[in-house]
C-alpha positions in Angstrom: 150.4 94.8 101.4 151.2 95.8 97.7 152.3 93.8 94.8 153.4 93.7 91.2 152.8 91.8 88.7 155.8 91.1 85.6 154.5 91.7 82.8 157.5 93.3 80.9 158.9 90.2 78.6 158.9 90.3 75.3 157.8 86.4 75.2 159.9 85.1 72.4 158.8 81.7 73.1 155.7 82.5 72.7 155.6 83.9 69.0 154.1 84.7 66.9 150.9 84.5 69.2 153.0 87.5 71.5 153.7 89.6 68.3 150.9 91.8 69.0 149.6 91.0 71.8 151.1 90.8 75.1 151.8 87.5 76.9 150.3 88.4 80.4 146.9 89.3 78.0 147.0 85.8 76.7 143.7 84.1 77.0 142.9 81.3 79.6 138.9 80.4 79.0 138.6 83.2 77.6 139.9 86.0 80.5 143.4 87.4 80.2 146.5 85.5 82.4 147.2 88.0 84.3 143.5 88.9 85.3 143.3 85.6 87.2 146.4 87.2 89.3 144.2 90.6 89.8 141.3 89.0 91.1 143.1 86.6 93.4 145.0 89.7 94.9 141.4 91.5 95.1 139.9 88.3 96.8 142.6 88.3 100.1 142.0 92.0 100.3 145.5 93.6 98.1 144.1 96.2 96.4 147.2 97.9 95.4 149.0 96.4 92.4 152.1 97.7 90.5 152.3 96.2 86.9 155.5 96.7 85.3 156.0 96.8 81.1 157.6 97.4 78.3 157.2 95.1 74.9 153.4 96.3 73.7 152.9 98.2 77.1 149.6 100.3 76.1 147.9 97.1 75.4 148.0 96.2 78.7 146.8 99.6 80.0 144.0 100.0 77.6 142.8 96.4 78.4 143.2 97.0 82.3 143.2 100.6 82.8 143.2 101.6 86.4 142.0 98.4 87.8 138.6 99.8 89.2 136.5 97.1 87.3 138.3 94.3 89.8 138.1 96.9 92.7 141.6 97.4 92.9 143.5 100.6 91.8 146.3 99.8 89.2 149.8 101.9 88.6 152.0 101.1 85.6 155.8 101.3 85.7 157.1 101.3 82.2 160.2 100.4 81.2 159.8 101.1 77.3 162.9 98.3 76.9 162.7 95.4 79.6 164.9 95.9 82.4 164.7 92.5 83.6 163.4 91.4 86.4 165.4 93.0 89.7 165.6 95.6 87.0 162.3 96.1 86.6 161.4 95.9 90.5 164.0 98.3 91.1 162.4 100.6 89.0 159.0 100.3 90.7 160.2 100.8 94.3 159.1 103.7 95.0 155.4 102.8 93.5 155.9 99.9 96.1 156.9 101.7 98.8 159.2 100.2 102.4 156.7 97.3 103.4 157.2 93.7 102.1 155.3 93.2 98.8 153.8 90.4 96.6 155.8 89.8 93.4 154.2 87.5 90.9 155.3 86.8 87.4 152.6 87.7 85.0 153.2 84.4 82.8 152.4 81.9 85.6 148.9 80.4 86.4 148.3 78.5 89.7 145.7 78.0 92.3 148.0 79.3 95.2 146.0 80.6 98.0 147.5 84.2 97.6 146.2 85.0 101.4 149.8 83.1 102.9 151.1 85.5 101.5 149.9 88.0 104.0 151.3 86.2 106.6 154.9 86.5 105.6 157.4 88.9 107.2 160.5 88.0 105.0 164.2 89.2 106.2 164.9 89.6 102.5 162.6 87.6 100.6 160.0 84.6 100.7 159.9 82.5 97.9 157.1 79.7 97.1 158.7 76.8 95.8 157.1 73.8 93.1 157.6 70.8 92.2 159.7 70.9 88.7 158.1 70.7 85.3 159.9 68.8 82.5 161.4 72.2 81.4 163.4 72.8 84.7 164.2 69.3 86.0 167.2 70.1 87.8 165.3 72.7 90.0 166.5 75.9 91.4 166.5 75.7 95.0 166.4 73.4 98.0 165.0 73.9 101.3 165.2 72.9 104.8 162.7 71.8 107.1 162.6 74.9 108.9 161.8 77.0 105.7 165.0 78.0 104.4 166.1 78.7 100.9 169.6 77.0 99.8 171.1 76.6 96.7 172.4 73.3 97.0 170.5 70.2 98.7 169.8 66.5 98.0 166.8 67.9 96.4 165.8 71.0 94.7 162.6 72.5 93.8 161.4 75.2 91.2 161.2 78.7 92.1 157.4 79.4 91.3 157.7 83.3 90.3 155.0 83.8 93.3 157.2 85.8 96.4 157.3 88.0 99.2 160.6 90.6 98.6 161.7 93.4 100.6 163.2 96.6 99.3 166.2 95.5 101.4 166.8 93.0 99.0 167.8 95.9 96.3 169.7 98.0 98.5 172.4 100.1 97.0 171.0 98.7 93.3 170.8 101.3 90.1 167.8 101.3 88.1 169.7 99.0 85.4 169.3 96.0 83.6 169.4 93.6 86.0 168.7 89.8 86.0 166.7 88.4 90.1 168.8 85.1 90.2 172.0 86.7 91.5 170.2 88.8 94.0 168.6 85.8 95.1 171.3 82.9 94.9 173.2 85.6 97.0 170.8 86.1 99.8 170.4 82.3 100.2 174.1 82.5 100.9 173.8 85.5 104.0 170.6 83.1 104.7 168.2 85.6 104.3 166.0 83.9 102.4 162.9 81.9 103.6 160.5 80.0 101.1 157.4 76.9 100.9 156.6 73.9 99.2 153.4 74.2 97.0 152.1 71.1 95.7 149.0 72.3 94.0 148.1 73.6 90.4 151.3 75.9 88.9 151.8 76.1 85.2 155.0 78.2 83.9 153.2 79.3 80.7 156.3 80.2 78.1 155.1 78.3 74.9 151.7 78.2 72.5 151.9 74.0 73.7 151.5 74.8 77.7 149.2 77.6 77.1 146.6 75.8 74.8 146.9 72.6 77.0 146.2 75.0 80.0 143.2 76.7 78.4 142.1 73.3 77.8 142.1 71.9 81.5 140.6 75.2 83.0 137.8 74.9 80.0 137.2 71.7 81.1 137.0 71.7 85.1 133.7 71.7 86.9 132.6 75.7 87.5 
């Protein structure tokens, strides 16, 4: 199985720490977000990682190159101006090829055991759900007992940026500007969509406050 890693936003939130650097290249104790993601995938065996981006893109391939120092082999899909997220995926298809593939945000951290991942054979896409931080506290999906994504429930959950997604999902889509929630919100609605309830560590890190408290708690936790 392949994946990508988002790495394309511009990270507005984040300024002016993002002005020159990019946010997936933001340090955690001291190593780069998004290497924590590269070394997870190495770990369960996915060697093959697509990293989309656009806002400071040669940073990232300078700092990562072609992935060899993590054993993995690295291709870049830029955008030069962010696409967006379905946009951005669109545009990497064919670097991802007609299996089901990983898609993880590049601005997330979590202690997700990647390898479930593996497991999934989604109809259109497999989400993994959280509980919601303070920041989203009217969630974004509910789901079923039996695994399935809705958009409406008694109670709704956060989608995590951490999926399994399909091609099929994209079907008939132009490489455009695109946002992922409408692709999504629609699939729940054909019930194509399956998805999880993770209760461990996931930190959506969009501002200098989450990502200095989050340096601080990995800094701090027992090697």
């Amino acid at each position: 199985m392949k994946a990508m890693i988002l790495c394309a936003g511009r990270g507005e939130r984040m300024r002016p720490l993002t002005d020159r650097t990019p946010k997936p290249l933001l340090p955690v104790a001291g190593k780069p977000l998004v290497q924590y993601h590269i070394e997870k995938l190495a770990a369960v065996g996915v060697t093959e990682i697509v990293i989309n981006h656009a806002w400071l893109g040669e940073r990232l391939e300078d700092v990562l190159g072609d992935g060899r120092q993590w054993g993995v082999s690295i291709q870049y899909s830029a955008e030069g101006e962010a696409l967006e997220t379905a946009g951005g995926i669109i545009k990497a298809l064919p670097l991802l090829g007609r299996e089901p593939f990983i898609v993880i945000n590049g601005d997330v951290w979590t202690d997700y055991p990647f390898s479930r991942l593996l497991e999934v054979s989604p109809e259109r896409a497999h989400l993994v759900l959280v509980e919601n931080p303070d920041h989203n506290a009217a969630g974004d999906f509910a789901l079923t007992e039996g695994g399935r994504v809705l958009n409406e429930g008694t109670e709704k959950f956060t989608f995590s940026g951490v999926s399994v997604m399909t091609s099929q999902l994209f079907s008939g889509l132009n490489r455009r500007k695109l946002a992922l929630a409408p692709l999504l919100r629609e699939a729940v609605d054909q019930q194509q969509l399956t998805g999880e309830l993770f209760r461990g560590e996931w930190v959506d890190v969009g501002t200098p406050e989450r990502l200095a408290s989050l340096d601080e708690s990995v800094r701090n936790r027992p090697s």
